[in-house]
matplotlib code that plots the C-alpha trace (Angstrom):
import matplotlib.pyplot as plt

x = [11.6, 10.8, 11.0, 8.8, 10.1, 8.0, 9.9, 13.3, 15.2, 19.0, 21.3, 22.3, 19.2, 18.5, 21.8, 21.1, 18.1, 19.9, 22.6, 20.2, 19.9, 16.2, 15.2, 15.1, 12.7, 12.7, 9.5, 8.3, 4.7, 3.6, 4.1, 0.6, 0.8, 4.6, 3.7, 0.7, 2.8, 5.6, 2.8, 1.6, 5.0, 6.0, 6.6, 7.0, 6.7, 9.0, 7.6, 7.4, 4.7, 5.0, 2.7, -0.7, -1.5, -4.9, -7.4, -7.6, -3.9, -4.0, -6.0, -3.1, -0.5, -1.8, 1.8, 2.3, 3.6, 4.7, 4.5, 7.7, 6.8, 10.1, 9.3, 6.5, 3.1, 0.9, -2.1, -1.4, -1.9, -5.4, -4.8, -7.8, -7.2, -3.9, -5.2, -7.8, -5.5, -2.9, -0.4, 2.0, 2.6, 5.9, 7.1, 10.4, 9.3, 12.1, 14.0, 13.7, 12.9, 15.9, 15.3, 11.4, 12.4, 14.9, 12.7, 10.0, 11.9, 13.7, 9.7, 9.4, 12.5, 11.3, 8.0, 9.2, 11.7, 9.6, 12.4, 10.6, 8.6, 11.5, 13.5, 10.7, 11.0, 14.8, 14.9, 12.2, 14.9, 13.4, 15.0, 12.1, 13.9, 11.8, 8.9, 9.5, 10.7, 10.3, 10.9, 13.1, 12.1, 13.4, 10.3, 7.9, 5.4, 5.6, 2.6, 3.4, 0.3, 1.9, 5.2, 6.5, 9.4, 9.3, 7.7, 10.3, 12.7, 11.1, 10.8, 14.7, 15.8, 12.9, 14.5, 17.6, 16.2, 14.6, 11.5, 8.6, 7.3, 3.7, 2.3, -0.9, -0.5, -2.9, -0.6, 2.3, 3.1, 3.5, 6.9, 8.5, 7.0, 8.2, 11.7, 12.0, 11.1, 7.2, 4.3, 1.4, -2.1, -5.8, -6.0, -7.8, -5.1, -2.4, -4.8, -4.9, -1.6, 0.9, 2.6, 3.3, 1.2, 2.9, 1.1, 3.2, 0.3, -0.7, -3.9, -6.9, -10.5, -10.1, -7.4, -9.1, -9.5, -8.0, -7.6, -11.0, -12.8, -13.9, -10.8, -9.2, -11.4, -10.0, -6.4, -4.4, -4.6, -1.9, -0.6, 1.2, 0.7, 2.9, 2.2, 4.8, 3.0, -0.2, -2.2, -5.4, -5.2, -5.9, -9.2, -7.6, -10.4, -10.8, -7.3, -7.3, -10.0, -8.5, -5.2, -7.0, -8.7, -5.5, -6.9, -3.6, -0.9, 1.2, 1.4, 4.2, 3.5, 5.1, 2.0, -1.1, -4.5, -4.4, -0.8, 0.6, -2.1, -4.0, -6.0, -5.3, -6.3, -3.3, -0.7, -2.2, -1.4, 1.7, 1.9, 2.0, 5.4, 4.9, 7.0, 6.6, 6.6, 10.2, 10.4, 11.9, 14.2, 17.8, 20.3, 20.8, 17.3, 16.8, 19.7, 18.0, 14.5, 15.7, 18.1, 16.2, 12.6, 15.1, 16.6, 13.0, 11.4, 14.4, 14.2, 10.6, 10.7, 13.9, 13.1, 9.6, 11.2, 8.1, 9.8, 7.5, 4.6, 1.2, -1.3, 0.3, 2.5, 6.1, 8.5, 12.0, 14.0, 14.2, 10.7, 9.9, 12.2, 10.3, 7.3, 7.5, 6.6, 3.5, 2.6, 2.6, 1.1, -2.0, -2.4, -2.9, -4.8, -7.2, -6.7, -7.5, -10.4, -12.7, -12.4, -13.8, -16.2, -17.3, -19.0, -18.6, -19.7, -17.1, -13.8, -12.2, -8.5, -7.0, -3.1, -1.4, 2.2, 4.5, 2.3, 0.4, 3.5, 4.2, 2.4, -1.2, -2.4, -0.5, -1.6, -5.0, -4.4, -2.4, -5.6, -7.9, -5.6, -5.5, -9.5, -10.5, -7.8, -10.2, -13.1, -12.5, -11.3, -9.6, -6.2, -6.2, -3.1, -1.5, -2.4, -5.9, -6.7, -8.8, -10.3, -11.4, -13.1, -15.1, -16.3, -18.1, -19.3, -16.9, -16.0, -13.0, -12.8, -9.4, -8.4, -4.7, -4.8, -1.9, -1.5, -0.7, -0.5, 0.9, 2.0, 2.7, 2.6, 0.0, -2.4, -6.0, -8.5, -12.8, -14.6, -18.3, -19.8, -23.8, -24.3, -20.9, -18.7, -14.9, -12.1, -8.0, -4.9, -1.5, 2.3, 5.2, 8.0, 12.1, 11.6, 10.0, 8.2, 4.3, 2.0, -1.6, -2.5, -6.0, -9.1, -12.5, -10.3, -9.5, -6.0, -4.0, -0.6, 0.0, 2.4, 0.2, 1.1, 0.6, -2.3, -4.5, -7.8, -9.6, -12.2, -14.0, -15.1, -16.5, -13.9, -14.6, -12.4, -11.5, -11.5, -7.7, -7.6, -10.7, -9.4, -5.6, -7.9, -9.6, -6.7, -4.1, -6.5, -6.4, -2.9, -2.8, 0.1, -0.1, 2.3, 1.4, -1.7, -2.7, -5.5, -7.2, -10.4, -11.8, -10.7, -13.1, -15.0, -16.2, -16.7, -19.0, -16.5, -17.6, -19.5, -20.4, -23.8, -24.1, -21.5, -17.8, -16.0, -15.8, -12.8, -10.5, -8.1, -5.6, -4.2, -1.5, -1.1, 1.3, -0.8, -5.0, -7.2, -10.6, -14.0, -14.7, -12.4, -13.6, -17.1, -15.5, -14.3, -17.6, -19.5, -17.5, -20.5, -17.8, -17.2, -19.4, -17.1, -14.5, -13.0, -9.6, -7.5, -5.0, -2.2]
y = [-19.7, -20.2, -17.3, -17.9, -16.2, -16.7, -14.3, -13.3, -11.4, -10.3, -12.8, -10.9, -9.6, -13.8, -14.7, -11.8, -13.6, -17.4, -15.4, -15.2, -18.8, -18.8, -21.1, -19.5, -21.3, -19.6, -21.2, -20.5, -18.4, -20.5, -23.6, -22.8, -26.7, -25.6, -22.0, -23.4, -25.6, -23.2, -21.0, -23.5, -23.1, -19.4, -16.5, -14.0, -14.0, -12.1, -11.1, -9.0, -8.3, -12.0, -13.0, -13.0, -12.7, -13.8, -14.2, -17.6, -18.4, -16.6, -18.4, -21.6, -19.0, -19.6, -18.5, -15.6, -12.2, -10.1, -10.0, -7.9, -6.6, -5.8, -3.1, -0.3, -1.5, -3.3, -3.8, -7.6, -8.2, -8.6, -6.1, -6.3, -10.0, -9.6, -7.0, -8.6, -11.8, -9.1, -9.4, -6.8, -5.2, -3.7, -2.7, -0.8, 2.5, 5.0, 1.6, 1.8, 5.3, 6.2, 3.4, 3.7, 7.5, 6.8, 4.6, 7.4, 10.0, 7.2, 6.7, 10.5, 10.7, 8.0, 9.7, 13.0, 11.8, 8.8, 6.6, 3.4, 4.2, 5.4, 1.9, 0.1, 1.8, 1.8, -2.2, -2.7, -0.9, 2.4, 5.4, 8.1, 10.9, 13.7, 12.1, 11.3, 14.6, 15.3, 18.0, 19.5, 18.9, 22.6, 25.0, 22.0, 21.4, 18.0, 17.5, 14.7, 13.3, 12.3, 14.1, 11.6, 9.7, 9.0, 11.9, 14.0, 12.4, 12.4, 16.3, 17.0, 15.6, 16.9, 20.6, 19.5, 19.1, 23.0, 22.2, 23.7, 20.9, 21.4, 18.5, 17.5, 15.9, 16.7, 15.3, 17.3, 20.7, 23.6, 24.8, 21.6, 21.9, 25.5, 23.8, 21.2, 24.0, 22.2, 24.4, 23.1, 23.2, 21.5, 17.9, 20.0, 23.0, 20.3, 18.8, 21.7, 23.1, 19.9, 18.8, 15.5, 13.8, 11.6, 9.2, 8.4, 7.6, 4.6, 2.6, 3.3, 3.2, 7.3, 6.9, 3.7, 4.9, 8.4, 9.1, 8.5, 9.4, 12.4, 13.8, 12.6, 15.4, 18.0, 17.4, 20.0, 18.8, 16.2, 15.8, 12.5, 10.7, 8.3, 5.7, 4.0, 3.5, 1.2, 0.1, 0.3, 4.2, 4.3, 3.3, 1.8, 1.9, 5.5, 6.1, 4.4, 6.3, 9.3, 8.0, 7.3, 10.7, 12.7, 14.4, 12.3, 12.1, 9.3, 7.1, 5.1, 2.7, 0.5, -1.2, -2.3, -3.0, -7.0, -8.3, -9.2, -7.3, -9.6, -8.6, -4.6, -2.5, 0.1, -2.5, -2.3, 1.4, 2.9, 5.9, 3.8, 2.8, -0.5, -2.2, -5.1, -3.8, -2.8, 0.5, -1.1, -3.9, -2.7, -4.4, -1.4, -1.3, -5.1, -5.4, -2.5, -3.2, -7.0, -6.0, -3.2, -5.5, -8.2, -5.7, -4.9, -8.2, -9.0, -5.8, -6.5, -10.2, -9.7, -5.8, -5.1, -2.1, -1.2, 0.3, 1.8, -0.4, -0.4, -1.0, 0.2, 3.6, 3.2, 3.2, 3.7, 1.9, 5.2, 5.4, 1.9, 1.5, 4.4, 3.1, -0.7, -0.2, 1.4, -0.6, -3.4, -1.2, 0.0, -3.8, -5.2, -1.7, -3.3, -6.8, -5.4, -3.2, -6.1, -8.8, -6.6, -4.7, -7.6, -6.7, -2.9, -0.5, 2.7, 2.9, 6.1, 6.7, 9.6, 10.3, 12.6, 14.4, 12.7, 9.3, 11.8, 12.6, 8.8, 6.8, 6.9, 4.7, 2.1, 2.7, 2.8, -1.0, -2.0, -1.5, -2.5, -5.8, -6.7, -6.1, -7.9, -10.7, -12.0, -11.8, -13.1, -16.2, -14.4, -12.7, -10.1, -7.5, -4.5, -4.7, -6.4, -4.7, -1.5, -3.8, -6.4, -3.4, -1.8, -5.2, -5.2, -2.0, -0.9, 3.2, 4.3, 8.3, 9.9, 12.7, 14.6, 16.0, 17.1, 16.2, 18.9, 16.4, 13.3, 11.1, 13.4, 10.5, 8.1, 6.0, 6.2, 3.3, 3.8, 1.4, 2.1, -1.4, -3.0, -2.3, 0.2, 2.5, 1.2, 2.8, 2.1, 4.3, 3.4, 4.3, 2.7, 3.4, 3.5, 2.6, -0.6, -1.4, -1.3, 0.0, 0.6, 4.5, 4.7, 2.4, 4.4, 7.3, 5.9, 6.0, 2.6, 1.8, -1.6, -4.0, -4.6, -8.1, -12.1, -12.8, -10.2, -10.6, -7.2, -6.0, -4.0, -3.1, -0.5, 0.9, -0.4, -2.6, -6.2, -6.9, -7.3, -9.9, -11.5, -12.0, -13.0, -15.3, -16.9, -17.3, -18.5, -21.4, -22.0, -22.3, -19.2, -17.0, -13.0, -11.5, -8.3, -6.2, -2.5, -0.9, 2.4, 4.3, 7.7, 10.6, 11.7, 14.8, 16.4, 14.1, 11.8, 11.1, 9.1, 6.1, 2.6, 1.0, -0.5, 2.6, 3.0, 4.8, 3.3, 1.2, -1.0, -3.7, -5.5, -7.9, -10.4, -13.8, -16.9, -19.4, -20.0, -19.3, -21.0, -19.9, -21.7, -18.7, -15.9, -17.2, -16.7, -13.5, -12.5, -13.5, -10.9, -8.4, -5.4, -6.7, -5.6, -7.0, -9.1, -10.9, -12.1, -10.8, -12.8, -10.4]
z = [3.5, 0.1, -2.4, -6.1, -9.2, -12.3, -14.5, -15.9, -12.5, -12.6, -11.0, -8.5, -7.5, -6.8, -4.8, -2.8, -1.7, -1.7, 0.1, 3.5, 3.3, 1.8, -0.9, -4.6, -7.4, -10.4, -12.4, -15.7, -15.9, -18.6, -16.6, -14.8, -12.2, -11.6, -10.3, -8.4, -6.2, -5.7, -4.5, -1.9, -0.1, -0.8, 1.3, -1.7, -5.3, -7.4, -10.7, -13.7, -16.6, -17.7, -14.7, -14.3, -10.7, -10.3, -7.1, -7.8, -7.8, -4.4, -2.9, -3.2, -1.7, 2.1, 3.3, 0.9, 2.8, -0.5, -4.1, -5.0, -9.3, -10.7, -12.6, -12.5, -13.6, -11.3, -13.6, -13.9, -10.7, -8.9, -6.2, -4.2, -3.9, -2.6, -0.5, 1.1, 2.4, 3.5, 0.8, 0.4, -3.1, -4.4, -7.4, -8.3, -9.9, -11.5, -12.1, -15.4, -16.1, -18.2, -20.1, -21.0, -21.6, -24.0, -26.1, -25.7, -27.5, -30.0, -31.6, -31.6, -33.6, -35.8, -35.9, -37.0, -39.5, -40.7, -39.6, -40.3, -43.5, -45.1, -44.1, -45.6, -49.1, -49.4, -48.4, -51.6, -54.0, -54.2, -53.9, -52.8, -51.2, -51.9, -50.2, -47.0, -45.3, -41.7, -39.3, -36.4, -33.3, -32.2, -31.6, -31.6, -28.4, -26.9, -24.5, -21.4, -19.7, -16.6, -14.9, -12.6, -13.4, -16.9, -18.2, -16.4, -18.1, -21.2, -20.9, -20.0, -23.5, -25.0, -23.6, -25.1, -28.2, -27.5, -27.7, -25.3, -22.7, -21.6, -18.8, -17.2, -14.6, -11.0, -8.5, -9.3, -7.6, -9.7, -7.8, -9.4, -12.8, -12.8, -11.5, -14.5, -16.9, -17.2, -18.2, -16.4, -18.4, -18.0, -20.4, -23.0, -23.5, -23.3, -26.3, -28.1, -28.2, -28.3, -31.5, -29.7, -26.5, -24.9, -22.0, -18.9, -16.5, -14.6, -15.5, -12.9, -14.1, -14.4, -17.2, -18.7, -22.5, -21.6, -25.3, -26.8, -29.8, -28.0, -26.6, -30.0, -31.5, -29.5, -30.3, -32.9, -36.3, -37.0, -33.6, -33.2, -30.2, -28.3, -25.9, -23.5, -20.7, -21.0, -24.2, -22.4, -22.2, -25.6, -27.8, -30.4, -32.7, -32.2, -32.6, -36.1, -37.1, -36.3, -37.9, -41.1, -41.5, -40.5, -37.5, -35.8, -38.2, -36.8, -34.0, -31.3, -29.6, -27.6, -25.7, -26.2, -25.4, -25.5, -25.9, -28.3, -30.3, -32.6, -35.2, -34.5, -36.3, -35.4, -37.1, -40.7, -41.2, -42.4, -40.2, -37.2, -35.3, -33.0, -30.9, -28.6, -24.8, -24.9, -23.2, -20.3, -21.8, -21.7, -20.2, -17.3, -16.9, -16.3, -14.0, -12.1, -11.4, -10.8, -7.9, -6.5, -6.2, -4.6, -2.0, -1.1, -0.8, 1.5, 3.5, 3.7, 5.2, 7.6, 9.1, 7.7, 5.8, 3.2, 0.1, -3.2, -1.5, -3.8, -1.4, 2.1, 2.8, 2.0, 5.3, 5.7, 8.0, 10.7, 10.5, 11.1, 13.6, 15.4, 14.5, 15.3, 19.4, 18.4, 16.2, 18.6, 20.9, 18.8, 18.2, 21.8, 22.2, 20.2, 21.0, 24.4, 23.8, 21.5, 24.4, 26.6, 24.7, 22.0, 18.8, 17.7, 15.0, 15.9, 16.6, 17.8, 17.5, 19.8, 18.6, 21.2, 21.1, 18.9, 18.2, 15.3, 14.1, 12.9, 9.8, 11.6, 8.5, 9.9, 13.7, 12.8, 11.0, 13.6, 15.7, 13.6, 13.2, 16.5, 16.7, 13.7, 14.3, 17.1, 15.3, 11.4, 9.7, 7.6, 7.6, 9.5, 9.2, 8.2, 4.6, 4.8, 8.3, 6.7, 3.9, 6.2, 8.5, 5.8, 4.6, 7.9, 8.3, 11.1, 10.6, 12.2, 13.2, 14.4, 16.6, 17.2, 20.3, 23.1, 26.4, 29.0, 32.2, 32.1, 29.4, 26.6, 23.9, 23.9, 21.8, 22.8, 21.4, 21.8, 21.1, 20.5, 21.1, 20.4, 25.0, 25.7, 25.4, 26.0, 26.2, 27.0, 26.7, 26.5, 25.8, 25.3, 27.8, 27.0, 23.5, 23.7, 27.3, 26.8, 29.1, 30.1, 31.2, 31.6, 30.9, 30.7, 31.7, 35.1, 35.3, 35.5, 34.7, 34.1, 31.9, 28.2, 27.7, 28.9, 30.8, 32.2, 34.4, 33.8, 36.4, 37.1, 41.1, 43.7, 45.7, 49.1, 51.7, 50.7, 47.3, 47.0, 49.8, 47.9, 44.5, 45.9, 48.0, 44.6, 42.6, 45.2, 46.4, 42.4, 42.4, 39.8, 40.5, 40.0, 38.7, 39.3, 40.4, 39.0, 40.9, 39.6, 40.7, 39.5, 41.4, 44.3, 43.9, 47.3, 50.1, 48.2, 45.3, 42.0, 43.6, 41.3, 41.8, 45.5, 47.2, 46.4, 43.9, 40.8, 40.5, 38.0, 38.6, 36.1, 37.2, 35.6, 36.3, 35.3, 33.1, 31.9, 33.9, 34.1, 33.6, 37.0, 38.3, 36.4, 37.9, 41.6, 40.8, 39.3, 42.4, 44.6, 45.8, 45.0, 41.4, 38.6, 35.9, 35.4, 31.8, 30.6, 28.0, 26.1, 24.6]

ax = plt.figure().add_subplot(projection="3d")
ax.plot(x, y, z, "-o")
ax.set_aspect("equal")
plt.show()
């Protein structure tokens, strides 16, 4: 297994990986033929901001299970591509947290006691004291656009330093912000009232140019803003502008719009502080992220422990480990389900006892995996399962229901098809055995796996002895043989077209079986149906 690393990861965080006996190829970013065939080979791709991942370079990567980003920010890779080839996404958030933070309130010191302009002048020979007084931080208002990590960090030395903390942040409940000592408030009151904003938010299309001309307008005269999250959640021509005329009175940043920023406008005036993407870059903080994203990408190739996953829900290894039997299950569910159904526009998901209380996202991939992995040329799984669906118009509805009879936990897959309804049921017994419960709610219990001939039959004298007949002068072997029929109702009972209840068999046999036989089978007068299914 070969493991690609295109930028700068702690040591330790490689021999981890060298130490399972998987090859390591560290590769330059800016050696663009180098990384292209390490990528033809590679099972994951350990990164960080250096890296452009691109749909393109993707495309060469035709083993590729994970892309591990040491480090927070995902905006350099194309997500959707990865997504759609079912490429798992990780970065290492909180990894560097204290380290960002620390830089964050280093710029608002320098901001409030003109740390670098006063440098400047002394270097030059002068001596101009009396000009370039600042202020205490006690009694100020700092303003945080984003309470996860980083802004709560930011906010507990900004406490210590007694001033008030105000954040915006929609995600975040407002039992912990009353915890951490947080005032929440609306974007515009948090404009308003803060001596200092400070932007610790991710970069989505929402928070593209967060900080424009217009909310720029809004902010309390001479605010000073800081930014050690990502350039683009700035307009930076607005934000000179409003530099210039004093409506902001000075500026941090640490990222940028376009890096390195050429040709800014931000870096030709004095009351602006830059620095060159360091937030993160401390020794600690290096070390960190570079171990953690290596623990990850392992845990994630040997055990398929998900960890801080960007596009699928995180897992811990307990929950995966409950998890993994139904996953399999939901899969051959579906497997199951589109090879006797065909082409479908619905799918309906029933989750009852403790199956709803697991990672139903998942489930309802894993189905949608094992449908769609019949179907597409693509790669079909976990990741690219719900992508690949919608792509094709295929709507998935899901129910949580309990059982009062029978089975208590069981997965239910409906498939609404172009000429039927179809519908199978299944469990999985002691922890890992997989089994059939019902199909078109007629129960059935029957091993879900190997080589099944599915049929479908009136209830009426001889059909076992005909279809042992058929596949034993075929040399076919069976395995085993699960009969079901609807329950009777009066003397009459359910009966199928011709007399007879209405009936199903699976039965499991030892090898192929031939279309030749399926067309035998077929021409029994009691069977109305009858298909294989390879699980």
């Amino acid at each position: 297994m070969k493991i690609l690393v295109t930028d700068k990861i702690a040591d330790r965080g490689l021999e981890l990986l060298r130490a399972e006996g998987w090859q390591v190829e560290p590769v330059s970013p800016k050696e663009a033929e180098a990384v292209r065939r390490g990528l033809a080979e590679a099972t994951a791709w350990i990164l960080r901001s250096g890296t452009q991942v691109t749909a393109e370079l993707l495309e060469a990567a035709p083993r590729l299970k994970v892309i591990g980003r040491a480090g927070v920010g995902v905006d350099n890779i194309d997500l959707e591509a990865a997504t759609r080839r079912g490429i798992l996404v990780m970065n290492t958030p909180g990894g560097n947290a204290v380290s960002v933070a620390e830089h964050t309130f280093a710029l608002l010191l320098a901001l409030a006691r003109r740390v670098p302009e006063a440098d400047r002048s002394t270097r030059s020979g002068e001596w101009r004291k009396s000009e370039f007084a600042g202020f205490e931080l006690k009694g100020k208002t700092l303003g945080l656009v984003g309470l996860g990590r980083i802004g709560q960090e930011v906010g507990r030395r900004a406490q210590a330093f007694e001033m008030t903390v105000l954040a915006h942040d929609p995600f975040v409940a407002a039992a912990l912000a009353r915890d951490l000592g947080v005032e929440l408030v609306s974007l515009d009151e948090l404009l308003a009232r803060a001596d200092f904003l400070s932007l610790h938010v991710t970069l989505t299309p929402e928070t593209e140019r967060l900080l424009n001309r217009e909310r720029l307008a809004r902010c309390k005269r001479g605010m000073r803003i800081l930014n050690t999250a990502r350039g683009e959640l700035v307009d930076d021509a607005a934000l000179a502008e409003a530099l210039a005329s004093g409506q902001v009175a000075g500026a941090a940043l640490d990222v940028f719009s376009s890096e390195p920023p050429k040709d800014s406008p931000l870096l030709k005036l004095p009351n602006v502080i830059a620095t060159p993407h360091i937030g993160g870059s401390t020794a600690e903080a290096q070390e960190e992220v570079g171990w953690r994203i290596a623990q990850q990408v392992r845990d994630y190739l040997k055990d398929g422990v998900v960890r801080n996953a960007v596009n699928l829900p995180t897992l811990s290894a307990e929950e995966y480990r409950r998890l993994k039997p139904y996953l399999e299950l939901a899969e051959r569910l579906g497997a199951f389900a589109v090879q006797v159904a065909g082409p479908m526009a619905r799918v309906s998901l029933r989750y009852a006892g403790e199956v709803g209380e697991l990672n139903t996202h998942l489930l309802r991939n894993a189905v949608l995996k094992g449908i769609l992995g019949r179907v597409v040329d693509e790669p079909a799984n976990l990741v690219s399962a719900a992508t690949l669906a919608a792509e094709r118009g295929l709507t998935v509805d899901e129910t949580y229901v309990r059982r009062e009879q029978g089975f208590p936990d069981t997965l239910g897959v409906t498939v609404h098809a172009t000429a039927q309804q179809f519908s199978v049921e299944g469990t999985v017994l002691h922890g890992a055995a997989l089994r059939i419960l019902a199909v078109d709610e007629i129960d059935i219990e029957a091993p879900l796996e190997g080589t099944l001939i599915f049929m479908r039959n009136r209830d009426v004298p001889g059909v076992i002895g005909q279809v042992g007949t058929i596949l034993g002068s075929r040399n076919i072997n069976i395995a085993s043989f699960a009969l079901g029929r609807r329950e009777q109702s009066g003397s009459m009972g359910s009966l199928g077209p011709g007399g007879g209840a209405e009936a199903v068999a699976l039965v499991r046999v030892d090898g192929a079986v031939p279309e030749t036989v399926l067309q035998a089978l077929r021409s029994i007068p009691a069977v109305t149906f009858a298909q294989v299914v390879e699980l």
